[in-house]
C-alpha positions in Angstrom: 20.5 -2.9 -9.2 20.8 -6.2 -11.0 22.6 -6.3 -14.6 21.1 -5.9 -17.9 19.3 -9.3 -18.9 19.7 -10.9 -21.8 16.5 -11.7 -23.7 17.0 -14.8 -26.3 14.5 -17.5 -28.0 15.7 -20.8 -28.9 12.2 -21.2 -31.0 10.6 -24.3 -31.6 12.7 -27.4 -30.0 11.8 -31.1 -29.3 11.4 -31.5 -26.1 14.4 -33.0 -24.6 17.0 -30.7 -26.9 14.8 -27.8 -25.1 15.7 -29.6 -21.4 19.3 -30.0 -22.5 19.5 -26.4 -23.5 18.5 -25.4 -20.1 20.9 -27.1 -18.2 23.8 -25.6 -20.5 22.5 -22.1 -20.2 22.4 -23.1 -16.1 26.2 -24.1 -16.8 27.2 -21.0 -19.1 25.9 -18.6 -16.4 27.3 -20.4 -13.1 30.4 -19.8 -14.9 29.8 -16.0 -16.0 30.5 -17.3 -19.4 26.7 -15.0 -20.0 24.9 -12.7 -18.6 21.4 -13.0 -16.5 18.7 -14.4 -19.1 15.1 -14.3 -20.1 14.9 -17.0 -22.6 11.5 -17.8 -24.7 10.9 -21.2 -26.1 8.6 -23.5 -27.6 7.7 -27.4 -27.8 6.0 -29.5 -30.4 3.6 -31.9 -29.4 5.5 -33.2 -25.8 4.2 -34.9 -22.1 7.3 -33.5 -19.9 7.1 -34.7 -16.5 9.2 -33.5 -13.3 12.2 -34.7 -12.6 11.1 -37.0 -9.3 8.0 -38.2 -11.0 6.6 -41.9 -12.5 7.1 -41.9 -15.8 4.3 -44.7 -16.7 2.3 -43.1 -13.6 2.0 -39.7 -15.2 2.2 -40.5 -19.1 -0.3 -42.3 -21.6 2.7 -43.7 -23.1 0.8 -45.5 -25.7 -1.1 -42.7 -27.1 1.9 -40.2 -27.0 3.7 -43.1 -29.2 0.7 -43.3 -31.5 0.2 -39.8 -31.6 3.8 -38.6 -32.1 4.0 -36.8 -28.6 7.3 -37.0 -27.4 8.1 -37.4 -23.8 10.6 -35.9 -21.8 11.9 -35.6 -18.4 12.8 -32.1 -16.8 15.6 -31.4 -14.5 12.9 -28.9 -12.5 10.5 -30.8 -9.9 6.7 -30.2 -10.4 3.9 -31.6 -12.0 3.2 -33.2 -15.4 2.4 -31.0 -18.4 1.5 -30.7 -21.5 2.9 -28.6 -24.0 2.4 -27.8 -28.3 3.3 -24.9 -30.4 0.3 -23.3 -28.8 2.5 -22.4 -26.1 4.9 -20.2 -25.5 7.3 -21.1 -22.8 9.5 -18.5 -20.5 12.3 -18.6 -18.3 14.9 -16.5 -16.2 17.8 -18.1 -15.6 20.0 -15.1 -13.0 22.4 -15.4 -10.4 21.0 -15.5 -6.7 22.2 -12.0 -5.9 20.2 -10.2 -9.1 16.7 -9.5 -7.8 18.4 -9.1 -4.0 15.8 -11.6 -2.5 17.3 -15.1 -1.6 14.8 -17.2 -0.3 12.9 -19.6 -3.5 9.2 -19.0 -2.0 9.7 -14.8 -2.1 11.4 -15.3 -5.4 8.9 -17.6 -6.9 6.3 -14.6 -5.7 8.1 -11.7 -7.1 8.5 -13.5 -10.5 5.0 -14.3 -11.0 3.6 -11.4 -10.2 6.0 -9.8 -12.4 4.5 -12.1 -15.0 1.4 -11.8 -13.7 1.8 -7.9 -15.0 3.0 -8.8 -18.2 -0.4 -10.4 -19.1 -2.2 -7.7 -17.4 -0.3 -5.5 -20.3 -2.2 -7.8 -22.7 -5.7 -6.8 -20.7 -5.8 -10.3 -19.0 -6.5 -9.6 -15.1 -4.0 -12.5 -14.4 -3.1 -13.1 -10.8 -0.5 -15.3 -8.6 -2.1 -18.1 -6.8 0.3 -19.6 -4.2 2.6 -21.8 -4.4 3.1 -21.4 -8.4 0.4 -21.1 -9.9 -0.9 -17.3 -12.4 -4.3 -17.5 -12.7 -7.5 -15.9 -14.3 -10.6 -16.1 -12.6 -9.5 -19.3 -10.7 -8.1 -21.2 -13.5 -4.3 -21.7 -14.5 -3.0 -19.8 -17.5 0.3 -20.3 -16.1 2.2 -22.6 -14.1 5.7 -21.9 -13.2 8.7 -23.7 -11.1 12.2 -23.6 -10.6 15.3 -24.3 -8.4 18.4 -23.4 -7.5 21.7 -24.4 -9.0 24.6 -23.4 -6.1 24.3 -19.3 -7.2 22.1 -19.6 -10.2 18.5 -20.0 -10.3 16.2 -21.2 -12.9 12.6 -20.2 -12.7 10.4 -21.6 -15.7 7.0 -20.7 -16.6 4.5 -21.6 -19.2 1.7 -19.1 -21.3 -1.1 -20.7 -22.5 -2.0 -19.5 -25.9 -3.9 -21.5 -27.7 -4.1 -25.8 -26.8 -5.4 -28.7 -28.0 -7.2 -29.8 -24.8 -8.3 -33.2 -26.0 -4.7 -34.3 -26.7 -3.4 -32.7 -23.5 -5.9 -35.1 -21.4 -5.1 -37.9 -23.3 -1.7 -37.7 -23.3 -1.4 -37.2 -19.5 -2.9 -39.5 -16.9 -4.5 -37.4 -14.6 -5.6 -39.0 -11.2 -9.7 -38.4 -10.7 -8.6 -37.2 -7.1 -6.8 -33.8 -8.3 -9.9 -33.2 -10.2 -12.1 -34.1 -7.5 -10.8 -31.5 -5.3 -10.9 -29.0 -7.2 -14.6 -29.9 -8.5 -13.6 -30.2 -12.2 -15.3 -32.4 -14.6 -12.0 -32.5 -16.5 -8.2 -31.2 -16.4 -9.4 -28.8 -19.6 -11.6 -26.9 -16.8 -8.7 -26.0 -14.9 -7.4 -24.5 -17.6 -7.6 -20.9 -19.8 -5.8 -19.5 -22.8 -5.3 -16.1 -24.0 -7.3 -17.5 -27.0 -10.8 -18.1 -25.2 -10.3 -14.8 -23.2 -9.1 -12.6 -26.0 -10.9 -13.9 -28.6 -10.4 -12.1 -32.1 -7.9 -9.9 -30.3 -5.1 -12.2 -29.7 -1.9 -10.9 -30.0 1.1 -12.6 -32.2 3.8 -14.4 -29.9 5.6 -10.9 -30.8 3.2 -9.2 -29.1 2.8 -11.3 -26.1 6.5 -11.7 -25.4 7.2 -8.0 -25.8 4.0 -7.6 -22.5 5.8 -10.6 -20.4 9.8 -8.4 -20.7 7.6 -5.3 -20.0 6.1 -7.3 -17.2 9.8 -8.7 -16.0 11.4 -5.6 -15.9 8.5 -3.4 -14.3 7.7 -6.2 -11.9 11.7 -7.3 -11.1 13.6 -3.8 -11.3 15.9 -5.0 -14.2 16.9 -4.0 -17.6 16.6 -6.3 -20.5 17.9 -6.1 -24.1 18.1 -8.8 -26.8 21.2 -10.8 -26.7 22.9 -13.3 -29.1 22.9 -17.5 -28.4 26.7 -18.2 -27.7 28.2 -21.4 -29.5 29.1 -22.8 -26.2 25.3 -22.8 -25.1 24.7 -25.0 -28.2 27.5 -27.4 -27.7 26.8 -27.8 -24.0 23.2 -28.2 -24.9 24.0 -31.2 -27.8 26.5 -32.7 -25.2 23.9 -33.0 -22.6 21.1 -34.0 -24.4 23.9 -36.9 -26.0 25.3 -38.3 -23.0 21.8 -37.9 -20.5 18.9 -36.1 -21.1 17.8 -36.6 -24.8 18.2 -40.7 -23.8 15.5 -42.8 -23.1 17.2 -44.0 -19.8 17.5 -40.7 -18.4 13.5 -40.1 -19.0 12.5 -43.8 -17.9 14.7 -43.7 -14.7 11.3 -43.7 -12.5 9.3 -45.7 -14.0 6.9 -48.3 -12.2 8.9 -48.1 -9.1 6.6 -50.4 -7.0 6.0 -53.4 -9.6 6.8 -55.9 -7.4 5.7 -58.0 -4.3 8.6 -56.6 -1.9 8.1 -53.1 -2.4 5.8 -51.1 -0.4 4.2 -48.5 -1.6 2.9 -44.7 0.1 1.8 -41.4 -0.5 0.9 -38.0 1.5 -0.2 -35.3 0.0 0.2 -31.5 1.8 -0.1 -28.1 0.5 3.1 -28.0 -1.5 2.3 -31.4 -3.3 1.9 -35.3 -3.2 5.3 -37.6 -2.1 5.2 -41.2 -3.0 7.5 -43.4 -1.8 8.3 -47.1 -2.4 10.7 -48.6 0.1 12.5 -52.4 0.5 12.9 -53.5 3.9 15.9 -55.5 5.2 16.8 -57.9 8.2 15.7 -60.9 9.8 12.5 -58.7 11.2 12.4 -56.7 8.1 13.6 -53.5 10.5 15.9 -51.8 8.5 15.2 -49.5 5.3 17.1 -51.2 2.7 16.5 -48.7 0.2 13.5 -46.2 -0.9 12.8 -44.0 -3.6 11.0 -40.5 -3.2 8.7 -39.7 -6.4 5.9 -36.8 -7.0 5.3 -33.5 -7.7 6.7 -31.4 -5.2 9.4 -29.3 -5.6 12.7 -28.8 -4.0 16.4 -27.2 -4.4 18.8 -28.6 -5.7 16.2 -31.4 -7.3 19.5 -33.9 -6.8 19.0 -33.1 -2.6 16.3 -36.0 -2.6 18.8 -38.4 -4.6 20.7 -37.8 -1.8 18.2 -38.4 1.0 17.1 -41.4 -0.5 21.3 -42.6 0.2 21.3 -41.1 3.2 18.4 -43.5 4.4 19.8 -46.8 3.3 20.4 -49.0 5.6 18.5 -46.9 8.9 16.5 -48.9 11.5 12.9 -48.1 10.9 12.8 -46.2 14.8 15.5 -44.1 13.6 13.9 -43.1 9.8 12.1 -39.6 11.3 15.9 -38.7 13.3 17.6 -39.2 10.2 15.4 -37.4 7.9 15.5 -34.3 10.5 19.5 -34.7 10.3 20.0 -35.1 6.8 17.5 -31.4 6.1 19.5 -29.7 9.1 22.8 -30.7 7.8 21.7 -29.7 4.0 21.3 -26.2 2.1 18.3 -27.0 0.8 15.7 -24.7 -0.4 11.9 -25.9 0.2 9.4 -23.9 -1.9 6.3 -26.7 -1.5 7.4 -29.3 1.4 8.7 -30.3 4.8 10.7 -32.7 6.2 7.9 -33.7 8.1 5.5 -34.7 4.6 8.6 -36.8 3.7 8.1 -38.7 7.2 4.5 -38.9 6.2 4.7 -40.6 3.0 7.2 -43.3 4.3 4.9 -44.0 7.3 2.4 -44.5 4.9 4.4 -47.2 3.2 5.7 -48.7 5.7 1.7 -48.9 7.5 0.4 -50.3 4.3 2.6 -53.5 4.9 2.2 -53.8 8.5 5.0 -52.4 9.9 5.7 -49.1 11.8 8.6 -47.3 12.4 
């Protein structure tokens, strides 16, 4: 039987002071320093992308500037969203031994459904849709995603109360093809709120939070109780957000990867998500992999494992890219809740075919 979690909410927080806050709590609990946590939070008007993806590639970052959106990068992989005060955010940040499943995949199931019952509390027939995904009636009321941290694991997920649908296609550039194959005229299709299925019997954000802990600890087997913020969480949180995340370096750091004439550019897209990859060849043949750089929307644990592929690659022969990647995965504890080694091999051959060569 797990602990008691702690339920806090940090409120309404720009965006990257909300990011910086979750890599504190991440640190605060690795070190036992508090106890497993259910933390609620909210965002003003904010374009976060995942922590792999392209800034420019997934951001209108002229009309977020116009329109006071801020944009922020997540340390969780996944997909670009967009998120106002019409959204209530959720997380549980726990230590790997808690909920006595290890693997990501069974935990990322066991937590949605749990949530999945916490809007069924609410009279929403709300249902997990694999890989991370709770949905009504085929569309997404919320998406979810997390990773693991050595022992800790955060898992993050997303209700969607009320939206301003115009400004969340706007402020996102959404590619026609992810529309396209799901047959939707626009992203706001793929999307519900409690608002347009309740109607005049919306609950407050009391109401709704109190069905997702009931959902949590009917659905997990776990106690919860309100708990206090610790002053360390909030210094953590101001010294991360000073020294990386609340900077504009750390959110640009992939941006327009493939801008010039010597970078190649591909992409594969599987069940667990798309991989683009730009790589620099090397050599008097242009054999070796001088460097490349892995981008999307997949998701993997620890995020910082495909940092370390992409250093792990430098320098290989092209014959020898698929060996190394192989190597690299079997010599790593990584944790794959949407990918295989093999889609990474996929999206470099597809980079390295759009310029001629093969490996």
């Amino acid at each position: 039987m797990a602990g008691t979690f702690r339920i806090i909410d940090t409120g309404v927080r720009e965006g990257r002071a909300n990011i910086a806050f979750d890599a504190a709590l991440i640190e605060e609990r690795q070190a036992g320093r508090v106890a497993d946590t259910i933390r609620f939070l909210r965002f003003p008007p904010t374009a976060l992308i995942g922590r792999h993806q392209d800034l420019s590639r997934e951001i209108n970052l002229d009309y977020c500037a116009r329109n006071g959106i801020g944009t922020v990068r997540r340390i969780t992989g996944g997909g670009a969203i967009y998120l106002d005060e019409g959204q209530l955010g959720w997380e549980l940040v726990f230590h790997r031994s808690s909920l006595g499943v290890a693997a990501l995949p069974d935990l990322a199931e066991k937590i949605c459904n749990a949530a999945a019952l916490g809007f069924k509390h609410l009279g929403v027939d709300a249902r997990f849709r694999p890989r991370n995904d709770i949905e009504v009636d085929g569309r997404k009321i919320s998406g979810t995603g997390g990773f693991f941290d050595g022992d800790v694991l955060i898992y993050q997920g997303t209700v969607l109360v009320d939206m301003n649908s115009q400004q969340m296609v706007s402020a996102l550039n959404i590619p026609e093809a992810k529309l396209a194959k799901r047959e939707l005229d626009s992203a706001a299709q793929r999307v519900i709120t409690l608002k347009e299925l309740l109607g005049d019997g919306l609950p407050d954000i009391e109401a709704i939070k109190s069905a997702l802990i009931r959902g949590f600890t009917e659905g997990l087997g776990i106690e919860a109780e309100p708990g206090e913020i610790t002053g360390n969480e909030e210094a953590l949180a101001r010294q991360y957000f000073s020294e990386e995340i609340g900077t504009d370096e750390f959110v640009a750091e992939i941006d327009n990867p493939g801008d010039d004439n010597e970078t190649l550019a591909g992409s594969h897209t599987g069940p667990g998500g798309t991989i683009d990859t730009f790589v620099k060849l090397e050599g008097p043949t242009k054999g070796i992999l001088q460097r490349v750089l892995v981008t999307g929307d997949f998701f993997v644990t620890p995020p910082r494992i495909v940092f370390d592929l992409e250093a792990h690659l430098a320098g290989t022969r092209l014959e020898e890219i698929d060996g190394e990647i192989d190597a690299f995965f079997a010599a790593n504890d990584v944790d794959m809740l949407s990918v295989a080694p093999d889609d990474f091999k996929a999206s470099i051959a597809t980079a390295l075919a759009a310029g001629g060569v093969h490996g």
